[in-house]
Structure formats: structure tokens, C-alpha cells
Backbone bond lengths (Angstrom), bond angles and torsions (degrees), N, CA, C in turn:
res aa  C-N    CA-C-N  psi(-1)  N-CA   C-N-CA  omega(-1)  CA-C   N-CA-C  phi
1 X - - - 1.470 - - 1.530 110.29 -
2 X 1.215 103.14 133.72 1.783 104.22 160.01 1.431 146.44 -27.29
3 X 1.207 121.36 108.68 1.653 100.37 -152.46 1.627 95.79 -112.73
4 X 1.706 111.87 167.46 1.740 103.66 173.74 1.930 83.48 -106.31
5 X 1.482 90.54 132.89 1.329 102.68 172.70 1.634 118.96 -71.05
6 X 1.461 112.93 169.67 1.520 127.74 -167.66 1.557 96.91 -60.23
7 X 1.073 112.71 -50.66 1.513 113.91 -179.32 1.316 135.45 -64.40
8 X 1.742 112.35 -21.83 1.213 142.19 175.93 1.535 102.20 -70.60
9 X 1.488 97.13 -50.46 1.589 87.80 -160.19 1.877 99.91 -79.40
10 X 1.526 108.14 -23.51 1.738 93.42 175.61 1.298 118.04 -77.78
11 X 1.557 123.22 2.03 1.402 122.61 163.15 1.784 117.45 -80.80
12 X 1.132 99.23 -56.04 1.379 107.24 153.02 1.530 129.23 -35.91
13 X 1.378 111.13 -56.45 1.897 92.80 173.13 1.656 99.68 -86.37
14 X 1.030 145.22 -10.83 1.111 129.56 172.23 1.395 119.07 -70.03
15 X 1.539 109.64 -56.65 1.782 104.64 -175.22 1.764 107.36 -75.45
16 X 1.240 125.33 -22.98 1.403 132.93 151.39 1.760 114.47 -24.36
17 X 1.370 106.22 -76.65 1.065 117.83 155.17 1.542 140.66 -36.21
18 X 1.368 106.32 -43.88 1.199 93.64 -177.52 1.498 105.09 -90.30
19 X 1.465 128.32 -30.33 1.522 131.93 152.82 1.781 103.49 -19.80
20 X 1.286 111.43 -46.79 1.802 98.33 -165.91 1.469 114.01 -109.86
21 X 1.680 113.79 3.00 1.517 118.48 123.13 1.133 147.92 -24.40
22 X 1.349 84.17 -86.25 1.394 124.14 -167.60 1.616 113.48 -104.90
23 X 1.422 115.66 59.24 1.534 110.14 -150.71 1.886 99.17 -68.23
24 X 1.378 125.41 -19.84 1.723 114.40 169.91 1.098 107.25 -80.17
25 X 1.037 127.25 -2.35 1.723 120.85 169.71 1.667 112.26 -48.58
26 X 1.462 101.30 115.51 1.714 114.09 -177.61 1.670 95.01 -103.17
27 X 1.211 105.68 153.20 1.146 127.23 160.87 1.940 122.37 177.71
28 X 1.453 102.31 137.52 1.925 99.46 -178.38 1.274 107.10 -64.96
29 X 1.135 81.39 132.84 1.754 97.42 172.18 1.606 96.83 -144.45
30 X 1.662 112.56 113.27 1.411 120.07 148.54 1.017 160.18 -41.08
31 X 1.308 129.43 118.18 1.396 139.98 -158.14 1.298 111.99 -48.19
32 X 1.360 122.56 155.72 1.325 135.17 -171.42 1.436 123.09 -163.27
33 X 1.574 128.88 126.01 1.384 109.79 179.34 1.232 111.17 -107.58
34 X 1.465 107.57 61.54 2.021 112.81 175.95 1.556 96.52 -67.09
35 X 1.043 120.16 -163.81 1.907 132.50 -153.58 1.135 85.58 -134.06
36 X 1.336 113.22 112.84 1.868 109.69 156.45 1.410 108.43 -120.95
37 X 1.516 91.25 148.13 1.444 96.59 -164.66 2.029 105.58 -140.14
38 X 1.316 89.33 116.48 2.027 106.14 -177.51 1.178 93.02 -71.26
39 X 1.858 111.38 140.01 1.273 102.01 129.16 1.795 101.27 -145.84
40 X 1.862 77.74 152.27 1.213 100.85 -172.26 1.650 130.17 -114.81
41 X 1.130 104.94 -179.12 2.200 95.48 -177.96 1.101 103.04 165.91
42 X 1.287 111.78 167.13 1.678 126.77 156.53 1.861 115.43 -56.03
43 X 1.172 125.94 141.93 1.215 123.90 162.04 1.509 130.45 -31.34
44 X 1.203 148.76 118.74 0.902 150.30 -147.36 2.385 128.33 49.24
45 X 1.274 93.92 23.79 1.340 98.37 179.10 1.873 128.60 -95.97
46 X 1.612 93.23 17.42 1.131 97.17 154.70 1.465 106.75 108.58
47 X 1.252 110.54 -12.90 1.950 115.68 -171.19 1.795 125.35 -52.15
48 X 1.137 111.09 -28.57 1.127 112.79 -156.98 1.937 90.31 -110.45
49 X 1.603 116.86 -15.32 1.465 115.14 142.86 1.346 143.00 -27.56
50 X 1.610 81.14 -61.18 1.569 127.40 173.20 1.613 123.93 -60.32
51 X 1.601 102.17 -51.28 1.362 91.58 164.58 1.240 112.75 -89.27
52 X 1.465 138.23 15.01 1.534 130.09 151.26 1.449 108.22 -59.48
53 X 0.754 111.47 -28.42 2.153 132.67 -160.55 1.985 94.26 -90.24
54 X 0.652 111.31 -39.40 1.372 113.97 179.88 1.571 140.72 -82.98
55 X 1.221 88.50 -45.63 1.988 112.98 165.10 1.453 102.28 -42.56
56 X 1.422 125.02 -57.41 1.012 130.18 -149.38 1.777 111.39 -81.74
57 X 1.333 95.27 -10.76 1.838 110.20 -170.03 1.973 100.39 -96.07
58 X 1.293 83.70 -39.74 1.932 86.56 174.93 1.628 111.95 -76.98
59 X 1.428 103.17 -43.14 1.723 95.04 176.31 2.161 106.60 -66.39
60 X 1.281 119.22 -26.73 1.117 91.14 -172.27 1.712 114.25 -72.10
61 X 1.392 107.59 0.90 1.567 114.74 -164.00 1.636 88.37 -103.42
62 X 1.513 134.95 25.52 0.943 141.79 163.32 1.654 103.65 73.07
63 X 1.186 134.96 5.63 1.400 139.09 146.42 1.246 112.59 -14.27
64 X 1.617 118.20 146.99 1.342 126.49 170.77 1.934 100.07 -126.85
65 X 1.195 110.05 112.89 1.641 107.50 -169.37 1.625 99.12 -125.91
66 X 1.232 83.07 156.46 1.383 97.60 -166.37 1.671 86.06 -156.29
67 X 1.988 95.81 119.45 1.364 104.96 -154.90 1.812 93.74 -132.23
68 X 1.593 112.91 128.43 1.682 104.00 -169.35 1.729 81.94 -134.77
69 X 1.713 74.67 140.11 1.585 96.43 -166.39 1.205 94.33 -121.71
70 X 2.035 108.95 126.95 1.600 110.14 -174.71 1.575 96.29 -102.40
71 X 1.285 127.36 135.07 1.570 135.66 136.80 1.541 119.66 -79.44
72 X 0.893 126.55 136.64 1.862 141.40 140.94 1.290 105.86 -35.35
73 X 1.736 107.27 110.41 1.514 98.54 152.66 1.633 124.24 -93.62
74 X 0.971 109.24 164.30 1.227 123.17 168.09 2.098 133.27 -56.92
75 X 1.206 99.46 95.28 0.919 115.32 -176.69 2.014 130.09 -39.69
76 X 1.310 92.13 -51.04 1.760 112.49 157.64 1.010 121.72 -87.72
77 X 1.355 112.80 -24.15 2.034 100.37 164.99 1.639 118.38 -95.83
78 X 1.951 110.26 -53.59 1.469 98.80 163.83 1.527 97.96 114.95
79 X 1.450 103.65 -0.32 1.463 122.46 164.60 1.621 118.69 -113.21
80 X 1.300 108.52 175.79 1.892 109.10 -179.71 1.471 88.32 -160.98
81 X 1.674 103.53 131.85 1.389 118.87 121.43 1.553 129.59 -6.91
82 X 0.962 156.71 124.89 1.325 142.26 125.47 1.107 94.05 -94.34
83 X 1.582 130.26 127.57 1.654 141.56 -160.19 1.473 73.97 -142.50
84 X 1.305 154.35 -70.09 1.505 154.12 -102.95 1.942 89.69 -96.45
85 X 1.163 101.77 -25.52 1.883 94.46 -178.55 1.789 100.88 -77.84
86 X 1.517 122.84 -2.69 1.156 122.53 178.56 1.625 99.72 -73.42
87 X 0.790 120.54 -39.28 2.445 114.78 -155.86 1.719 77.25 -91.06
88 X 1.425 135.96 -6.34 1.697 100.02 170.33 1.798 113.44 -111.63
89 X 1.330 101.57 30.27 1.429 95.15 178.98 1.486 120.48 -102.77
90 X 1.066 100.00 99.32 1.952 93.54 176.66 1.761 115.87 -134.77
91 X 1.107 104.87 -177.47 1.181 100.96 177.22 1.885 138.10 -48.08
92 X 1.617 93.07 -38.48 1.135 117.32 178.50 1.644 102.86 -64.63
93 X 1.393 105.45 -80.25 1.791 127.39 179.98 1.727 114.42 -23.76
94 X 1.853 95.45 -55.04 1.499 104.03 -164.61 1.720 121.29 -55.40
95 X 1.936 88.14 -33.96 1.737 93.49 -173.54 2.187 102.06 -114.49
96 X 1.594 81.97 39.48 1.740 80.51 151.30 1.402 148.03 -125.65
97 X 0.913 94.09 90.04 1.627 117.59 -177.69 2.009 129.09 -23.74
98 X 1.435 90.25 -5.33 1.342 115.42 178.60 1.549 110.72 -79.16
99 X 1.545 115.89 -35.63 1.194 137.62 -147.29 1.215 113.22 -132.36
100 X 1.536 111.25 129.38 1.224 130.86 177.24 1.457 125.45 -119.17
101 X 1.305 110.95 131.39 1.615 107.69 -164.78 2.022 108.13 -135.85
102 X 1.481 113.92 109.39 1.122 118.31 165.39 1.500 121.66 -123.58
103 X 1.297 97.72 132.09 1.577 114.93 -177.38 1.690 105.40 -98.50
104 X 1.716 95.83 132.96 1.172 108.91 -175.20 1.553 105.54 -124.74
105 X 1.243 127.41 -172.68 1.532 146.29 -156.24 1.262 102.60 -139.17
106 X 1.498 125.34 143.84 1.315 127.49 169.43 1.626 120.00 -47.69
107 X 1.459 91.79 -58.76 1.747 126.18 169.22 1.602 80.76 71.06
108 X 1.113 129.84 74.23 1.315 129.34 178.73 1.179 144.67 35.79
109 X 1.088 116.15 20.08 1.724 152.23 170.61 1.868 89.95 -57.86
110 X 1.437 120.77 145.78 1.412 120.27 146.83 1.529 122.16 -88.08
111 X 1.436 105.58 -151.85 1.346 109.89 -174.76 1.634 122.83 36.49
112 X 0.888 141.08 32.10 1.589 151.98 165.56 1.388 84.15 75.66
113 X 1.208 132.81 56.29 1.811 104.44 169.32 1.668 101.31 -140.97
114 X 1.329 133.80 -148.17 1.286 136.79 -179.59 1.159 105.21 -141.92
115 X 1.706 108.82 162.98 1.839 114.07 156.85 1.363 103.77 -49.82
116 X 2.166 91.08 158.96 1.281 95.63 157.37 1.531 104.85 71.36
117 X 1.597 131.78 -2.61 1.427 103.49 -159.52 1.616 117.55 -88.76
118 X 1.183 103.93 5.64 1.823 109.47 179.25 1.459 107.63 -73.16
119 X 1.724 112.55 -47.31 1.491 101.16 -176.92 1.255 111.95 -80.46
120 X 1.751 128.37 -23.18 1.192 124.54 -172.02 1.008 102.82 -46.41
121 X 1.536 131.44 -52.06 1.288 151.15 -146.13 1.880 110.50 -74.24
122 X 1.845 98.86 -41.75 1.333 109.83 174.35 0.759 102.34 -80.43
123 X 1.534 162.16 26.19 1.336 142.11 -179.38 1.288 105.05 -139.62
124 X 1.475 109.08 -32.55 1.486 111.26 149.41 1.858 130.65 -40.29
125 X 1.413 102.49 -47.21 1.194 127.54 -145.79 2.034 83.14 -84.50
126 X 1.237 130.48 -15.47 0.998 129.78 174.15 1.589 120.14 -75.55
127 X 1.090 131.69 -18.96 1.433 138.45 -172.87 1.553 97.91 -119.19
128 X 0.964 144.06 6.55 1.202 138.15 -179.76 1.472 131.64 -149.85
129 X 1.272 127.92 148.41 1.749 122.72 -166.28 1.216 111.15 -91.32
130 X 1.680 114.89 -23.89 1.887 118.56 160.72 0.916 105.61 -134.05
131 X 1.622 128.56 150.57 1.631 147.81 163.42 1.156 118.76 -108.65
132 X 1.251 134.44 67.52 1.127 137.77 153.81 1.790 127.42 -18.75
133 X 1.467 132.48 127.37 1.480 111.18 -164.03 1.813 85.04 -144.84
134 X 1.034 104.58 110.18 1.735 111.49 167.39 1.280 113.87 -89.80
135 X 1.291 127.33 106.07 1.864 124.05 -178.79 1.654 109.32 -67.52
136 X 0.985 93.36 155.49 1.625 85.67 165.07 1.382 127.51 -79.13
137 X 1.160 126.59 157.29 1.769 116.30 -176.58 1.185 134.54 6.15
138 X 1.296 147.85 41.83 1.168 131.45 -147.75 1.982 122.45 -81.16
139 X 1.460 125.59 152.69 1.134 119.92 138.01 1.024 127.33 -76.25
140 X 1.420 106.38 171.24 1.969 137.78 174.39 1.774 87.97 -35.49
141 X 0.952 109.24 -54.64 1.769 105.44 -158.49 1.382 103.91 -80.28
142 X 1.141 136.78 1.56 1.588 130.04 -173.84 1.421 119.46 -99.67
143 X 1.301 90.18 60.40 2.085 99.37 164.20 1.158 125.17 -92.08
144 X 1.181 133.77 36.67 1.503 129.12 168.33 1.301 98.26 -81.99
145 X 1.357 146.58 -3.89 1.588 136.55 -175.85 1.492 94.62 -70.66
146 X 1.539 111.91 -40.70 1.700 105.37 -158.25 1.590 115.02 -66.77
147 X 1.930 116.04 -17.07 1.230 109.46 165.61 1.600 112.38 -63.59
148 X 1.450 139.59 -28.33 1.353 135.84 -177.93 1.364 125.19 -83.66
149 X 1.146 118.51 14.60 1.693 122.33 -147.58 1.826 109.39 -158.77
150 X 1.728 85.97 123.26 1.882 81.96 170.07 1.276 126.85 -80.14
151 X 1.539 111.16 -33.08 1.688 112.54 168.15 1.907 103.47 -117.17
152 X 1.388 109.25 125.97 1.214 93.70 163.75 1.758 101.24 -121.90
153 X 1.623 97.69 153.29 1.230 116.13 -171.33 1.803 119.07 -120.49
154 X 1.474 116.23 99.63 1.412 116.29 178.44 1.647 113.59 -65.81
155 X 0.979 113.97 125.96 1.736 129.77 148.01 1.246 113.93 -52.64
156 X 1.258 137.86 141.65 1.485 133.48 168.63 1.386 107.35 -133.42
157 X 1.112 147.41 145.05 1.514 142.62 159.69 1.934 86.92 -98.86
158 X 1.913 94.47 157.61 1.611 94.39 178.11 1.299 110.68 -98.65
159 X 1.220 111.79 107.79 1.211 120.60 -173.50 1.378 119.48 -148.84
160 X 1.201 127.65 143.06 1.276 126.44 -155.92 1.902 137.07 76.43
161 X 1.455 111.03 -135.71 1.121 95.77 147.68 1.613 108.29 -166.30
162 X 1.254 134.96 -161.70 1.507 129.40 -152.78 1.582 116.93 -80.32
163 X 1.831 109.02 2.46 1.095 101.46 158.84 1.533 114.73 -62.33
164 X 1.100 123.83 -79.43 1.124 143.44 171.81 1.891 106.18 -9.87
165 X 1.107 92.10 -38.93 2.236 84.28 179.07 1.193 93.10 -84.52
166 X 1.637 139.23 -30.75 1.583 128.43 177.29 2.064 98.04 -64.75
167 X 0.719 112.70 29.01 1.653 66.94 -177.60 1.722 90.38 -129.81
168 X 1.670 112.61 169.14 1.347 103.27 -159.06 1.567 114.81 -88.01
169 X 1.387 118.47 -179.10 1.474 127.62 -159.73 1.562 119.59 131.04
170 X 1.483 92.48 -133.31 1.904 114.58 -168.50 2.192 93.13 -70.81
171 X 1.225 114.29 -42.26 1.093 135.25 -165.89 2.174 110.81 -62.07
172 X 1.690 94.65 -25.78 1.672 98.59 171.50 1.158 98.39 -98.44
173 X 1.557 148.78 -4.90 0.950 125.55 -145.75 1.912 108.31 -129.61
174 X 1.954 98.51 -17.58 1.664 110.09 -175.82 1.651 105.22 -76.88
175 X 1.391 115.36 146.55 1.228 128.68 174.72 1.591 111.64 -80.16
176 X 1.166 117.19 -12.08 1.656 127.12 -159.31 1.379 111.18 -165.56
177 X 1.176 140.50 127.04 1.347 159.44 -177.19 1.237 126.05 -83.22
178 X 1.230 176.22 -108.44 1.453 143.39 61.13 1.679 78.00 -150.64
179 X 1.655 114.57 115.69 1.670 107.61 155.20 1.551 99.03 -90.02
180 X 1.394 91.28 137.10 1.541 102.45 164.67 1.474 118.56 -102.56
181 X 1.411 88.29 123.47 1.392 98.54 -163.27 1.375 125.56 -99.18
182 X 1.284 122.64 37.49 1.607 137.59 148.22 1.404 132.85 9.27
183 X 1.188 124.66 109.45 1.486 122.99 -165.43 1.862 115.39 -45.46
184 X 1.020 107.37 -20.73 1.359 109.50 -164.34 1.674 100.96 -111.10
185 X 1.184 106.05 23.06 1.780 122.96 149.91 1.188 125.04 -123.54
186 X 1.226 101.33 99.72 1.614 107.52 -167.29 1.938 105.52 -77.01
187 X 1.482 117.63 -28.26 1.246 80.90 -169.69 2.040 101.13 -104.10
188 X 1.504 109.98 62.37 1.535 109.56 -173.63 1.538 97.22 -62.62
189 X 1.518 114.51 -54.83 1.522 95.75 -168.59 1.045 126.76 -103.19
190 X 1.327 115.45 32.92 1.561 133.11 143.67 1.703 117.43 -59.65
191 X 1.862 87.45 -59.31 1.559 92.55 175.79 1.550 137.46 -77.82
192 X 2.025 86.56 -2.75 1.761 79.53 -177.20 1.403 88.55 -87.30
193 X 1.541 130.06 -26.70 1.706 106.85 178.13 1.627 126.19 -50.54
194 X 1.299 98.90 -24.18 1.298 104.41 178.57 1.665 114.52 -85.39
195 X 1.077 112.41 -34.25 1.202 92.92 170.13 1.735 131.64 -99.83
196 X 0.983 105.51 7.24 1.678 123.43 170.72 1.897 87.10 -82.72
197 X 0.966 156.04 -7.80 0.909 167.79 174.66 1.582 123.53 -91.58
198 X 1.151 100.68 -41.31 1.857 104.43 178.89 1.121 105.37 -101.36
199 X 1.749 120.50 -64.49 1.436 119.31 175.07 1.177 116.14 -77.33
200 X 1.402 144.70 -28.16 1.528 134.38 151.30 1.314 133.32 -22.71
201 X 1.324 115.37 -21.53 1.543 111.18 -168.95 1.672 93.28 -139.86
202 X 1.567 124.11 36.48 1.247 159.85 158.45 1.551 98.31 -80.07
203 X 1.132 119.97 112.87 2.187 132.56 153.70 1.301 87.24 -112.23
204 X 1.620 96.13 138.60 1.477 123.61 148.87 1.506 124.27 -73.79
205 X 1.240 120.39 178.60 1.314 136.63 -177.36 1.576 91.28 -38.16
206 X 1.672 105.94 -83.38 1.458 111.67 -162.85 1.422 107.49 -67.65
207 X 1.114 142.29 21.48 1.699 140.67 164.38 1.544 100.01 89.47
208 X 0.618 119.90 29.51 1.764 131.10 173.34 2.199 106.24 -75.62
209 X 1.169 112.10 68.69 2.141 86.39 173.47 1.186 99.57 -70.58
210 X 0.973 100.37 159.17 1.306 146.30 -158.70 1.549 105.61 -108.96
211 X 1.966 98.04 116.08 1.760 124.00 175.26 1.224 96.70 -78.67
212 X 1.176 101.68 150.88 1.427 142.43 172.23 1.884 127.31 -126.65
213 X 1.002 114.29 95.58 1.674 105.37 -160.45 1.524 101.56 -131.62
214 X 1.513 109.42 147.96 1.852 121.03 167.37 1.013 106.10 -97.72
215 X 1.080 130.10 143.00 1.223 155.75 -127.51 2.073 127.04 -177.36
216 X 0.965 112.63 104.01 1.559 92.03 176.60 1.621 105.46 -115.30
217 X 0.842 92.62 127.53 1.940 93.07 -175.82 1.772 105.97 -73.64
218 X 0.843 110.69 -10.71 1.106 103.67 -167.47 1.811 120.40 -89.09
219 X 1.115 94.45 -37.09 1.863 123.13 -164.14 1.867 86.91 -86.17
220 X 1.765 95.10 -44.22 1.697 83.02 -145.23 1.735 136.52 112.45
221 X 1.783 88.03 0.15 1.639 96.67 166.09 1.193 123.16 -104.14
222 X 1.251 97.04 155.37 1.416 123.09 -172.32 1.824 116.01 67.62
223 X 1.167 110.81 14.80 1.506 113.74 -172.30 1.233 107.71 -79.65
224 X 1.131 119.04 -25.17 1.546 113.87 -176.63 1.996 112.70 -67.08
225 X 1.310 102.41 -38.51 1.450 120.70 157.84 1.550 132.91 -37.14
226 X 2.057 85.65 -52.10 1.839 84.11 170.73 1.281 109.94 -61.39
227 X 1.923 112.82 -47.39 1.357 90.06 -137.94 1.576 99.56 -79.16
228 X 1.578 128.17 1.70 1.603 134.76 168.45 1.598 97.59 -32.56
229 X 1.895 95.78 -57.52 1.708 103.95 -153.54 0.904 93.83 -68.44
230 X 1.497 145.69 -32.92 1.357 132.13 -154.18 1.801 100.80 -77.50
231 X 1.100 129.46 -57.31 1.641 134.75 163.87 1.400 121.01 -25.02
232 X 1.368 90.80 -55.58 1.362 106.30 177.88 1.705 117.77 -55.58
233 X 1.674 97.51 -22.96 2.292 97.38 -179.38 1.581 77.18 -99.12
234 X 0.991 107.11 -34.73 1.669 80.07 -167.49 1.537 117.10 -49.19
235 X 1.456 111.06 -49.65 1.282 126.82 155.05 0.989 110.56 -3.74
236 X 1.575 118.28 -68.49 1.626 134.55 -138.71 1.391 106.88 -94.05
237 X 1.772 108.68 -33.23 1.489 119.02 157.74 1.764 117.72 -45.62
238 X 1.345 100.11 -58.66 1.840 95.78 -173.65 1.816 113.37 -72.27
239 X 1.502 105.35 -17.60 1.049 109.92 173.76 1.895 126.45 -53.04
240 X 1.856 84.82 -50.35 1.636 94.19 169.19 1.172 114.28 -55.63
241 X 1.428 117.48 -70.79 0.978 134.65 178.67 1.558 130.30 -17.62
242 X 1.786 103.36 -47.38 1.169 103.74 167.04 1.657 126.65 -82.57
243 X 1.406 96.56 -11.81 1.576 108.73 -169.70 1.863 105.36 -87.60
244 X 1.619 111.39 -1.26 1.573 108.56 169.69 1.492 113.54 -67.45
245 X 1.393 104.60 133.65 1.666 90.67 170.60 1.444 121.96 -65.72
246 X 1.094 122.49 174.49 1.766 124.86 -160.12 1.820 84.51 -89.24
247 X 1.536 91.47 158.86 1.525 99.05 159.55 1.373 136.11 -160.74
């Protein structure tokens, strides 16, 4: 499998770094059409589970990912947690050389995202074949991820009921759904019927409907499913793409 070399990855935390320094720091960095892929949710809904569950499905397809995980800092102190690099550390993850993982801080940025995050993202997108981008906590109103991202993917815990997926936000704007369906939610596949039902038969702008999938991050079900759907937009991405006329 494809690996990011020793040198790759010390360019990477270095110009990373100085991006969230030095947030006017300019510099070219070349275009690239690697696959990036958001995911987003409420605080504690399982995302950064999820991309434990996932890393491992793109590296076996010989993928090179490079996955940045945002936390919330703290507003009265001026520090953050990065807790979210905790659910991807295991035996497998830690000693793979394929994969690159930096945790970042809001540093007072809105919308669940960070400074700097357009080039992070382009400069990322240079050493690697997917970029994975976990926001931090997000609300209903926090769609600025979908300007950075070719597939973005909402988290849902089951909760509530199908008003709540009608109403506007993160919910008009995700390519893919994933309820996670957690032992200690009894009614998950109650609610994923309901919502494979409202947002399922949801198209976007560019004719994209909209997946809907169960999922437990935890166990390991149904993951093989997401990452189908996820291929499957990617699909639909190069598809457009090729179908623009030249110009």
C-alpha cells in the first residue's frame, strides 16, 4: 500500500503549523483533485468513531489519507482538548504509515471549523488520495464545511423525530446521513426508517439524492455500506466533472 513518506509527513506538520500561526501566511500550493470528505454532527454523535471505522476501509483500497480532526477551544481559557484523536488510536491505525492524523483547535474560528482552513486542506490534499475533515461539534446552522468538501457526511444520533431532519441547515446541505445506531438507543431503527424516508428522497442542487445509512460506530455495522455510498458520490463527482464542457 501507499505510504506518506518521513519527509512528507515533516512537511505536513510543519507548514500545517505555521498556517495556524501565521494565519496570513501566503504561499503556492498546487491544485489537486484528491477526495475530501466532511463529517459532521452534534457533539458527542459519534464522528470521529466513525472515522476510526473508515481509515481502515480506504487504506485497504491502498488510499493515502490524511485525516484532521477539529476540537472547540475554549473561549475563557484559550486552550482545547483535542479528545477526537483519542477513538482513532489503536494498534492497527498507530503503526500506519499510510496515514496521517492532525488535530487542530477552533482558535476562535466559527462554524465548527478553524483558521487557515482552505490551505490546510490544500496542502493536505497534496500528500494524500483522501482528506478526511471532522468539524468540531456542530449546529443546524454550521455549513461552511460544505464550501471545503466534495462529499460531506452528517452523523445523526436517533433522537427525536422526522420533524427535526425537515428543518433547515447541515441536513439540506449533507450528501450522506449515517444514524449511528448505538446500543443505548433503542429506537435507532425506528428513526432511521424515518429518516431514509424524508431525507432519502431529498436531491441536491446538482441532482445528487441523498443516502441514508445505519451504522454503529462502535461494533462496526453497517460500515461497509457507508463507505459503498461514499464511492458511489464520489462516482457521481467525477462523473460531473467529466460531463462539463471544456473551456
Amino acid at each position: 500500500m501507499k505510504k506518506i513518506g518521513i519527509l512528507e509527513r515533516q512537511a505536513l506538520a510543519y507548514i500545517i503549523g505555521c498556517f495556524q500561526k501565521y494565519p496570513t501566511m501566503e504561499m503556492h500550493i498546487d491544485s489537486s483533485d484528491t477526495w475530501v470528505i466532511g463529517v459532521t454532527g452534534v457533539t458527542g454523535a459519534g464522528k470521529s468513531t466513525l472515522i476510526g471505522r473508515l481509515i481502515p476501509s480506504f487504506r485497504k483500497k491502498g488510499m493515502r489519507v490524511v485525516a484532521l480532526l477539529i476540537d472547540p477551544s475554549s473561549k475563557k481559557r484559550g486552550w482545547a482538548i483535542l479528545g477526537d484523536r483519542r477513538n482513532l488510536r489503536s494498534d492497527e491505525l498507530d503503526c500506519d504509515k499510510g496515514l496521517f492524523i492532525r488535530s487542530l483547535a477552533t482558535r476562535g474560528e466559527g462554524f465548527a471549523l478553524t483558521d487557515s482552513f482552505s490551505k490546510i486542506i490544500a496542502y493536505s490534499k497534496l500528500f494524500s488520495d483522501v482528506v478526511i475533515v471532522e468539524t468540531a461539534g456542530a449546529g443546524q446552522t454550521d455549513v461552511e464545511i460544505r464550501e471545503h468538501v466534495d462529499t460531506l457526511v452528517q452523523v445523526i444520533e436517533p433522537l427525536g423525530d422526522s420533524l427535526n431532519l425537515e428543518k433547515a441547515g447541515q441536513s439540506e446541505e449533507a450528501n450522506i446521513f449515517v444514524v449511528n445506531d448505538r446500543e443505548d438507543f433503542r429506537s435507532g431503527k425506528k428513526f432511521f426508517a424515518s429518516a431514509k424516508l424524508v431525507l432519502g428522497e431529498q436531491c441536491l442542487d446538482d441532482g445528487w439524492r441523498k443516502k441514508v445509512y445505519l451504522a454503529n460506530a462502535e461494533t462496526g455495522s453497517g460500515i461497509t455500506e457507508v463507505v459503498e455510498g461514499l464511492f458511489i458520490h464520489k462516482k457521481f463527482i467525477e462523473k460531473k466533472q467529466t460531463a462539463k464542457p471544456a473551456t
